[in-house]
PDB file of N, CA, C and O in Angstrom:
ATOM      1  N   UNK A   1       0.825  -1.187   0.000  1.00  0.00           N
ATOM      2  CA  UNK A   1       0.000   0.000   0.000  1.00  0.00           C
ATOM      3  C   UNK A   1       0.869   1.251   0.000  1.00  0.00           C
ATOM      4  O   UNK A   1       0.415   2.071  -0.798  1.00  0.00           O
ATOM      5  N   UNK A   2       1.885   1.644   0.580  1.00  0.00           N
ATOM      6  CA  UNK A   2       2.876   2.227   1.115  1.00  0.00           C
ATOM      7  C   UNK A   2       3.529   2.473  -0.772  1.00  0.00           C
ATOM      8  O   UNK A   2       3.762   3.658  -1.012  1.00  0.00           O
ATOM      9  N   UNK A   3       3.736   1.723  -1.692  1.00  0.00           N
ATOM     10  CA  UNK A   3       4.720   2.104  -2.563  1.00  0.00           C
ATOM     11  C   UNK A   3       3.488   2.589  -3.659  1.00  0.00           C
ATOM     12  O   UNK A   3       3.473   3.213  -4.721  1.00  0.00           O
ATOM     13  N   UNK A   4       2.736   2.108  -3.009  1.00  0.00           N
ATOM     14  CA  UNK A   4       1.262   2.772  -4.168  1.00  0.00           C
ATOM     15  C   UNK A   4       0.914   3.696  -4.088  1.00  0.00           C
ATOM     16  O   UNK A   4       0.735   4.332  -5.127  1.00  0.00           O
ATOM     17  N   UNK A   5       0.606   4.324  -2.748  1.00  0.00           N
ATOM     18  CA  UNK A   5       1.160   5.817  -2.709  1.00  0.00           C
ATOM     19  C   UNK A   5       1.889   6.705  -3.029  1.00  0.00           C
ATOM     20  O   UNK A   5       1.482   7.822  -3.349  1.00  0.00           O
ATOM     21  N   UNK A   6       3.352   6.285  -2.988  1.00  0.00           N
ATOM     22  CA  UNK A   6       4.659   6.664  -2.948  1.00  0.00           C
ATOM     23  C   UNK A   6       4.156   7.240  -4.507  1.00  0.00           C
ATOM     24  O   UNK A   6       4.033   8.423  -4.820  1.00  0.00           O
ATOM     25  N   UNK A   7       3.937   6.177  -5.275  1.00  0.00           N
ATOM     26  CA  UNK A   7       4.084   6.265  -6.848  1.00  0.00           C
ATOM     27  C   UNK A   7       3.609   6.953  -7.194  1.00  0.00           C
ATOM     28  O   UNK A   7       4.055   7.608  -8.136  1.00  0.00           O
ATOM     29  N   UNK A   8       2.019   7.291  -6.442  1.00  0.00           N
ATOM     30  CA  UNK A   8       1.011   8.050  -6.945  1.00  0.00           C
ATOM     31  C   UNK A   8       1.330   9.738  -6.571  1.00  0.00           C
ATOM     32  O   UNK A   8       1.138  10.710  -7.303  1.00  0.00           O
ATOM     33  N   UNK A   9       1.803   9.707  -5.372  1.00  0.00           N
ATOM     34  CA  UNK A   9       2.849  11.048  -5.477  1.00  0.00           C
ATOM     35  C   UNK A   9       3.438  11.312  -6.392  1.00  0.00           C
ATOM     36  O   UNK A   9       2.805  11.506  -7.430  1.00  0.00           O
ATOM     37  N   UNK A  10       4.727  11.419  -6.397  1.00  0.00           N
ATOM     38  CA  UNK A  10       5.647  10.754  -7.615  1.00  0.00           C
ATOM     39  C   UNK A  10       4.936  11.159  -9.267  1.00  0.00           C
ATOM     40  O   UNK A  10       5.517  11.831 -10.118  1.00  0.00           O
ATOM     41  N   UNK A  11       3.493  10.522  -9.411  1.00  0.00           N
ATOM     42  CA  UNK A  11       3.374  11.066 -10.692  1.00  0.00           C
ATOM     43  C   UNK A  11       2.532  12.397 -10.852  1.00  0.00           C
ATOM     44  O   UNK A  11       2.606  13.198 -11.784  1.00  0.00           O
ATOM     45  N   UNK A  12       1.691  12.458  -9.705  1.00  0.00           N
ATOM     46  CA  UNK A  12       1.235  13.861  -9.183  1.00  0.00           C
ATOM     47  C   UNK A  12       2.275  14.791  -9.251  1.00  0.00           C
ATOM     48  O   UNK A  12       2.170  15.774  -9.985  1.00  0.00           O
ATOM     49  N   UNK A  13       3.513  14.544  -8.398  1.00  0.00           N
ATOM     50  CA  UNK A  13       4.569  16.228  -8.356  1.00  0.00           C
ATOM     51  C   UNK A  13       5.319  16.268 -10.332  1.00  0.00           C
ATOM     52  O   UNK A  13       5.962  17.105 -10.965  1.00  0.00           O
ATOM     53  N   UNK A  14       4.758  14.867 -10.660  1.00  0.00           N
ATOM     54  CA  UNK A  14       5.548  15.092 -11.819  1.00  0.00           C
ATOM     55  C   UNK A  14       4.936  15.839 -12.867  1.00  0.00           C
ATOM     56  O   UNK A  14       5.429  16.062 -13.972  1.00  0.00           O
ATOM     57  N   UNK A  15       3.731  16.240 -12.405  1.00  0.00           N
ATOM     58  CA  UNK A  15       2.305  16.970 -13.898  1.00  0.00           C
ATOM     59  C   UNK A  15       2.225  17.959 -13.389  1.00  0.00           C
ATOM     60  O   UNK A  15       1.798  18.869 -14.099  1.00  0.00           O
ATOM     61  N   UNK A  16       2.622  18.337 -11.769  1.00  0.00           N
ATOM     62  CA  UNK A  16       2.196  19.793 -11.391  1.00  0.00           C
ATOM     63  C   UNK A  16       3.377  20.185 -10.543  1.00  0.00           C
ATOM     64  O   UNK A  16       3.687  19.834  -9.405  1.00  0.00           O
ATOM     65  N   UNK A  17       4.110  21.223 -11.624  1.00  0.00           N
ATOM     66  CA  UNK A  17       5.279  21.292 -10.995  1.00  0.00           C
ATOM     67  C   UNK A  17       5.144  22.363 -10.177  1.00  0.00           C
ATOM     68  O   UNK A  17       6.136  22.657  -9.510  1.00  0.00           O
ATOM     69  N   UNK A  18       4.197  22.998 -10.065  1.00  0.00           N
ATOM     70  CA  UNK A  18       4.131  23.861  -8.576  1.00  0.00           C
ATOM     71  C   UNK A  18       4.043  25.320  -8.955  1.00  0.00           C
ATOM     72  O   UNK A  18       3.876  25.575 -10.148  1.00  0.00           O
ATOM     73  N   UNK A  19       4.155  26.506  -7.913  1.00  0.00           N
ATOM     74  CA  UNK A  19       4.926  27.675  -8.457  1.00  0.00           C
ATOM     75  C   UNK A  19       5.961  27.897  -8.630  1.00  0.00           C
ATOM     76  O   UNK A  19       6.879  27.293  -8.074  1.00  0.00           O
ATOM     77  N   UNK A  20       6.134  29.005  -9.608  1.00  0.00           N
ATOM     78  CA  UNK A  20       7.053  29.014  -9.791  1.00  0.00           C
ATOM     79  C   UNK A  20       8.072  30.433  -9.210  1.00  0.00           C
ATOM     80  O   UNK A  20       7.652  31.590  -9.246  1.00  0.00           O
ATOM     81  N   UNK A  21       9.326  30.080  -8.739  1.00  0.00           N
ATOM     82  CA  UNK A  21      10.012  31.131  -7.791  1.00  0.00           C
ATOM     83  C   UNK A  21       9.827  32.661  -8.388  1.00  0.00           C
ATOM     84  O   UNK A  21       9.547  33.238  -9.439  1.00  0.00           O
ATOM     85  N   UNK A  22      10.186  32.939  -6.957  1.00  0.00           N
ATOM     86  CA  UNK A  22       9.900  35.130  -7.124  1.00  0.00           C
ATOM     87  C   UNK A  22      10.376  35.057  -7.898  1.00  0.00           C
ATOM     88  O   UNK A  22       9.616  35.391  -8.806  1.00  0.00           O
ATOM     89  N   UNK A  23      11.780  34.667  -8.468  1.00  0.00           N
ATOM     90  CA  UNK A  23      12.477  35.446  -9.315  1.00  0.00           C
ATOM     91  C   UNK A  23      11.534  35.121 -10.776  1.00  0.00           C
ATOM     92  O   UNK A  23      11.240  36.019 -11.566  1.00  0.00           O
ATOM     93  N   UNK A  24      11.242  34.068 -10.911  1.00  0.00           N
ATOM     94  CA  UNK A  24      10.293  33.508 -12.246  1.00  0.00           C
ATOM     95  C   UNK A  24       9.060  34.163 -12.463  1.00  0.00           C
ATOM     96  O   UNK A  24       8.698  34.439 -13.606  1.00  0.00           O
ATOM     97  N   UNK A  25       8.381  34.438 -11.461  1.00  0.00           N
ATOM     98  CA  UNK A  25       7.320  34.924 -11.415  1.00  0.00           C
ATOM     99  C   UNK A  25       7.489  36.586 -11.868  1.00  0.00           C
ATOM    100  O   UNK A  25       6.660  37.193 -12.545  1.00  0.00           O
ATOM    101  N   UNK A  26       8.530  37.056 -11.425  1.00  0.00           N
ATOM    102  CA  UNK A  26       8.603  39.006 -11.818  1.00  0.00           C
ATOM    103  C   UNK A  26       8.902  38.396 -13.027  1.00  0.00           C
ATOM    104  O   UNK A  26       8.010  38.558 -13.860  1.00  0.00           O
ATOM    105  N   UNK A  27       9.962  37.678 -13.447  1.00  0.00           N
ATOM    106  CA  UNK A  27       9.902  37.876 -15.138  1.00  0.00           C
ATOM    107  C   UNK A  27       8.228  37.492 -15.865  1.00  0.00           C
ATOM    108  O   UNK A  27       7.910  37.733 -17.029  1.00  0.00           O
ATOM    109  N   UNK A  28       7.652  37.072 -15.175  1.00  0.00           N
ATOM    110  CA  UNK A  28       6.211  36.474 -15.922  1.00  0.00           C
ATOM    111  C   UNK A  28       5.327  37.566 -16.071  1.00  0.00           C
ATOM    112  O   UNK A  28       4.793  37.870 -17.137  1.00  0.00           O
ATOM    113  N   UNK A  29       5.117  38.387 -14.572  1.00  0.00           N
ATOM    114  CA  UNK A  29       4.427  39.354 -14.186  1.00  0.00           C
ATOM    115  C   UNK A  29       4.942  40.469 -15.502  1.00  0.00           C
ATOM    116  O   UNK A  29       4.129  41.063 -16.211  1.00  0.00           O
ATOM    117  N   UNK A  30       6.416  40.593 -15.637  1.00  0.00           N
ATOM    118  CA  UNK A  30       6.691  41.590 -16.744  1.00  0.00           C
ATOM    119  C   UNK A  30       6.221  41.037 -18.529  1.00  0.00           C
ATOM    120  O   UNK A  30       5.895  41.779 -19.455  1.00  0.00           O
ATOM    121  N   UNK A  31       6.314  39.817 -18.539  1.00  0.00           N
ATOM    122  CA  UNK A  31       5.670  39.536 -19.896  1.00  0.00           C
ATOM    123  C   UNK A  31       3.824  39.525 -20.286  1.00  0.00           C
ATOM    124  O   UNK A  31       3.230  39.478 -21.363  1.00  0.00           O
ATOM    125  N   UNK A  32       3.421  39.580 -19.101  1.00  0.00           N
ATOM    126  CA  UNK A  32       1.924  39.366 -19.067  1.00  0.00           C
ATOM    127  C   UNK A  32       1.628  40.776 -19.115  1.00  0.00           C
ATOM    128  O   UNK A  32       0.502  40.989 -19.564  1.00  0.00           O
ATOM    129  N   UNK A  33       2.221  41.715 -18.824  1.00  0.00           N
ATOM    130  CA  UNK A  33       2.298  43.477 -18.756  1.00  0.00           C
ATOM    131  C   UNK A  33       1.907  43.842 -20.017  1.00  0.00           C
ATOM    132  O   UNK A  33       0.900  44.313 -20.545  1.00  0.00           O
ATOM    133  N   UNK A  34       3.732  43.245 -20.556  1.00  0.00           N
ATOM    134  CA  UNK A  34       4.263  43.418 -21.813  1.00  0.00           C
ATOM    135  C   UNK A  34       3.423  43.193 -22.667  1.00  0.00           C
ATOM    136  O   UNK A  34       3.332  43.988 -23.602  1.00  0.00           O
ATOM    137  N   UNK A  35       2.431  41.879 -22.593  1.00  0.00           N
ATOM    138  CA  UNK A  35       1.405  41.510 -23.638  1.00  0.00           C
ATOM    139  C   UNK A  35       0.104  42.460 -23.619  1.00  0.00           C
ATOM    140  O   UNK A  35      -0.275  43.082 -24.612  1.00  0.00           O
ATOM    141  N   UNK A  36      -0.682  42.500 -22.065  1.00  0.00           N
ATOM    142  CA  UNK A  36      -1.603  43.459 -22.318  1.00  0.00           C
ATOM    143  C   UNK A  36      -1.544  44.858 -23.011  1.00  0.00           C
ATOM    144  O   UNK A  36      -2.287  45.065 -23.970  1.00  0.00           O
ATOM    145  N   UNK A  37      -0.509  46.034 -22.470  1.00  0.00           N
ATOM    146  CA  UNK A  37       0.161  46.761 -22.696  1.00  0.00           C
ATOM    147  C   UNK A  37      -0.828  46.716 -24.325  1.00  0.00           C
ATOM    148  O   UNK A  37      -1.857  47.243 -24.746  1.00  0.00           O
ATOM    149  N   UNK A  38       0.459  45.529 -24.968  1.00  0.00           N
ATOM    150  CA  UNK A  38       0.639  45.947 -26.629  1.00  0.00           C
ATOM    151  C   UNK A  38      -1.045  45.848 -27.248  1.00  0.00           C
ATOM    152  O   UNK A  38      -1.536  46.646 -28.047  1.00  0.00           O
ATOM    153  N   UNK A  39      -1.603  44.886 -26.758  1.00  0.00           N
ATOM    154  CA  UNK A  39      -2.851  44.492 -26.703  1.00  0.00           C
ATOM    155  C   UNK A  39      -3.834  46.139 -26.747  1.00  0.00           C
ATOM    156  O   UNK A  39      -4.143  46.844 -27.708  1.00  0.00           O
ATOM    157  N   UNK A  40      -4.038  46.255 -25.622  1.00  0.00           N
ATOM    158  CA  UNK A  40      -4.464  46.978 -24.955  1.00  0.00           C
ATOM    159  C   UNK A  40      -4.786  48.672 -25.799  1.00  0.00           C
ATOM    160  O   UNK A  40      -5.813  49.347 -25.725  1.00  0.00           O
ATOM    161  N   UNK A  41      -3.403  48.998 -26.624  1.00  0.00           N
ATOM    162  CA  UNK A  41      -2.831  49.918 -27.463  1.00  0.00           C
ATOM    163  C   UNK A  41      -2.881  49.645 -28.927  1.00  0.00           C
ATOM    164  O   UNK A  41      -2.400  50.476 -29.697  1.00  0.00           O
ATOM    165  N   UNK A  42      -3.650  48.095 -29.560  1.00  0.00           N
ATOM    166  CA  UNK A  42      -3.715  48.011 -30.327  1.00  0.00           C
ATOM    167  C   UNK A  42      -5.314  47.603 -30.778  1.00  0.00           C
ATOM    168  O   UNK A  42      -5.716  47.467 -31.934  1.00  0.00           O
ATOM    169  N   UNK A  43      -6.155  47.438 -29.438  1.00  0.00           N
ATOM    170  CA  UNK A  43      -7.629  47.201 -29.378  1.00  0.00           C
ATOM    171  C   UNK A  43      -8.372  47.772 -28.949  1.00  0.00           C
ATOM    172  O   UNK A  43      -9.570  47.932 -29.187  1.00  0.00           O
ATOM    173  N   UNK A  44      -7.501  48.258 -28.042  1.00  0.00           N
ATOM    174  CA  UNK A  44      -8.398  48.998 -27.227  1.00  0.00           C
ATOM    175  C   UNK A  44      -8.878  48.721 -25.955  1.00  0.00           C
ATOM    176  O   UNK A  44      -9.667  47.838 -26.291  1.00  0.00           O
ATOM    177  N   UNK A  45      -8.973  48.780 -25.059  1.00  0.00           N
ATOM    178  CA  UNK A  45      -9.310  47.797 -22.982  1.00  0.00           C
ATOM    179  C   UNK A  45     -11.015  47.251 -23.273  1.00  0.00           C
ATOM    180  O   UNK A  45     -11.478  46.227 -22.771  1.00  0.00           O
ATOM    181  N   UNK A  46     -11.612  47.984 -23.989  1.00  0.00           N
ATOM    182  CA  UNK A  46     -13.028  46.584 -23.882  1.00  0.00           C
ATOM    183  C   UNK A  46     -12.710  45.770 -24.805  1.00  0.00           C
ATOM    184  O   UNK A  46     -13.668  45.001 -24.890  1.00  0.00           O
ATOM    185  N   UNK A  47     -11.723  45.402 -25.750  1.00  0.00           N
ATOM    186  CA  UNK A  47     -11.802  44.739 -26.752  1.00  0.00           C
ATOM    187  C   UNK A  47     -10.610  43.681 -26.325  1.00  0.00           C
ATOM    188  O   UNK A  47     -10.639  42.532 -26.767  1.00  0.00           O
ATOM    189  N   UNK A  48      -9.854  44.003 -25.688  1.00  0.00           N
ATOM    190  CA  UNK A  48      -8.741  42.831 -25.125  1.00  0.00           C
ATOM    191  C   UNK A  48      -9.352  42.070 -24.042  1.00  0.00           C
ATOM    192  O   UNK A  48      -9.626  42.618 -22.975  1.00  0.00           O
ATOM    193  N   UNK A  49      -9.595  40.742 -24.276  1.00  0.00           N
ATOM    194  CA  UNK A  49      -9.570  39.634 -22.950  1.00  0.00           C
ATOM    195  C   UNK A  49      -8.743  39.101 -22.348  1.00  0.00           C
ATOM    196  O   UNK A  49      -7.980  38.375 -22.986  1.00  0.00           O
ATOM    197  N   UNK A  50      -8.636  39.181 -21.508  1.00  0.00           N
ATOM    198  CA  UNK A  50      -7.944  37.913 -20.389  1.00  0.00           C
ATOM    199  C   UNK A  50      -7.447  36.709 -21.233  1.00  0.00           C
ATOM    200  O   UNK A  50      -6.302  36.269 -21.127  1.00  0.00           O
ATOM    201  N   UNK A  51      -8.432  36.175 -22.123  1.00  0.00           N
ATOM    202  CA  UNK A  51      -7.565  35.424 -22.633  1.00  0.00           C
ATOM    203  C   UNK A  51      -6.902  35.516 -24.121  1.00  0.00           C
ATOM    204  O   UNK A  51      -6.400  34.594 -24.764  1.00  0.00           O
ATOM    205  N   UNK A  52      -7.014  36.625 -24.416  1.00  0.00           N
ATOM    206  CA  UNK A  52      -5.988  37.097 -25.601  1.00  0.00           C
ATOM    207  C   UNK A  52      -4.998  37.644 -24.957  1.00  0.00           C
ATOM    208  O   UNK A  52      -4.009  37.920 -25.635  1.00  0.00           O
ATOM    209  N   UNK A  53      -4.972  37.934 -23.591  1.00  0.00           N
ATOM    210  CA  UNK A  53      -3.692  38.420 -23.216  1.00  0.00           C
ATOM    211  C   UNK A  53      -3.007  37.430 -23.097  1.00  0.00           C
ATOM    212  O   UNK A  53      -1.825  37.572 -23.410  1.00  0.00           O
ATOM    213  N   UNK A  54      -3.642  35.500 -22.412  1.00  0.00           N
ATOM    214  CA  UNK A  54      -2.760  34.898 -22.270  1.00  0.00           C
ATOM    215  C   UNK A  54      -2.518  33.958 -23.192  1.00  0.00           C
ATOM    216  O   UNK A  54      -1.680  33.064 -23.076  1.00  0.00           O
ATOM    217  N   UNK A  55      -3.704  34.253 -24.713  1.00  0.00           N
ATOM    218  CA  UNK A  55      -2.618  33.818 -25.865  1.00  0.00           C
ATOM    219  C   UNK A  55      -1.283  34.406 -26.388  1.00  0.00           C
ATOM    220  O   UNK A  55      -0.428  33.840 -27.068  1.00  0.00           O
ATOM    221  N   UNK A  56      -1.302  35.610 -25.937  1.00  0.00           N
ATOM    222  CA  UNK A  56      -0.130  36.831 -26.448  1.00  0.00           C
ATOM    223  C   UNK A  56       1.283  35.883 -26.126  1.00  0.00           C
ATOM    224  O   UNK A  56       2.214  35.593 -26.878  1.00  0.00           O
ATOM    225  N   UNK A  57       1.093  35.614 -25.021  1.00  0.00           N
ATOM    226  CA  UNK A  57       2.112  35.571 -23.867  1.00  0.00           C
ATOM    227  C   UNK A  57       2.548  34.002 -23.798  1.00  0.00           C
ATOM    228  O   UNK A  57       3.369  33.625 -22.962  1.00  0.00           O
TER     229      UNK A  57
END
């Protein structure tokens, strides 16, 4: 029972690798900017979604 677990961990941490560190995250926070930003200046703010920003990106 014990290694059936183990495993099932194991393939769980392996599909969700978690967050990702401060330092990863400010570079993300600056590309998700970067995308609305251009977005934003090229559509206009009712015309950009959430998720055209995170096709941009």
């Amino acid at each position: 029972m014990y290694r059936y677990i183990l495993e099932r961990c194991k393939q769980a941490s392996a599909r969700r690798p978690g967050r990702p560190s401060w330092k990863d995250s400010e570079g993300l926070t600056l590309q998700i900017l970067d995308a609305a930003t251009k977005l934003f200046a090229a559509h206009g703010y009712a015309a950009t979604s959430m998720e055209k920003i995170a096709t941009a990106c």
